[in-house]
C-alpha positions as a printed Julia matrix, in Angstrom:
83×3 Matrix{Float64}:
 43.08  148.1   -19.24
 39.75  146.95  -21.3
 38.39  143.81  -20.95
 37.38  141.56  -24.06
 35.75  137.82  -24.09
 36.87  135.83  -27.44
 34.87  132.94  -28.16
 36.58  131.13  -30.3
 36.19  127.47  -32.16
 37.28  124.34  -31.28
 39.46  124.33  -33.66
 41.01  127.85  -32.84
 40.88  127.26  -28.83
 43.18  124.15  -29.31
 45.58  125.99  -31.84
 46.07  128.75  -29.13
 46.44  126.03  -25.84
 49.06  124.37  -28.45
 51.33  127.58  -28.8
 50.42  128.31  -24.69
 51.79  124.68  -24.4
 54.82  125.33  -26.46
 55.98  127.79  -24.2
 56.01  130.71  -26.27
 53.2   132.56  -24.46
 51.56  132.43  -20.49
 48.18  132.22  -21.22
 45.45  132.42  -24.14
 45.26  135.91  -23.33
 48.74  136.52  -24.06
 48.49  135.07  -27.44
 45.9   137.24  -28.21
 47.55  140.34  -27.38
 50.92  139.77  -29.3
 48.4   138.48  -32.6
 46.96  142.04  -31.41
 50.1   143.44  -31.51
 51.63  142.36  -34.81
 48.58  143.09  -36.79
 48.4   146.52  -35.93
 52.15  146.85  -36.52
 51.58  145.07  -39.95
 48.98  148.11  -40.66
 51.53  150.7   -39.31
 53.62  149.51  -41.83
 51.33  148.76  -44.79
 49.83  152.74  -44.06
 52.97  153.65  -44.64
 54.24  152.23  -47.55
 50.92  153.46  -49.39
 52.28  156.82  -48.42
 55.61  156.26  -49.81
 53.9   155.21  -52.77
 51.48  157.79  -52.95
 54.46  160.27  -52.68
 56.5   158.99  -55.37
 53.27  159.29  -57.72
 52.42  162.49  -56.94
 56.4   163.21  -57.63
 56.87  162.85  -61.16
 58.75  161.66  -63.4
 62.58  162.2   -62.94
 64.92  162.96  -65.91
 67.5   161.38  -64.65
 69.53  158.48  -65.98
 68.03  155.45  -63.85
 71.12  153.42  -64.06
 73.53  156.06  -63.36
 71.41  156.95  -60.12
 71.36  152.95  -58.93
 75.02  153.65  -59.14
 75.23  156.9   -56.99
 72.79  154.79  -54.5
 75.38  151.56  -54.41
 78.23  154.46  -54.04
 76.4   156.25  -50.91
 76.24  152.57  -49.97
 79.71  151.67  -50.56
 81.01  155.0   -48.1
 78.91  154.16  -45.44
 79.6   150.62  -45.2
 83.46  151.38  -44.99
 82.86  154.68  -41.82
């Protein structure tokens, strides 16, 4: 495992002992890793949406009827709600 010193402000330094305090977390440290954590499973996420996105660019227009296709959707839906 690496090893990383934070300085961080006052202000900062006494948010983190707060949440430590709480109870939600063992240490400083701990904090840090889980804000680690979430922010690189926030960019997991974000990456891939802006691939989704990119996809449905790049895939044209459809010629299909957009409100009878919400309804084949809220059908599929429907059927696998009731299995």
């Amino acid at each position: 495992m690496a090893k990383m010193n934070v300085l961080l402000p006052d202000d900062l330094q006494s948010w983190t002992d707060t949440r430590v305090a709480e109870g939600g977390y063992g240490s400083g440290a701990d904090y840090v890793r889980e804000l680690v954590r979430r922010d690189r499973e926030y960019a997991e996420k974000l990456a891939a949406l802006q691939a989704a996105i990119e996809d449905g660019l790049a895939s044209g227009v459809s010629e299909r009827d957009p409100f009878e296709y919400l309804e084949e959707l809220r059908g599929r839906l429907r059927s696998a709600d009731a299995a």
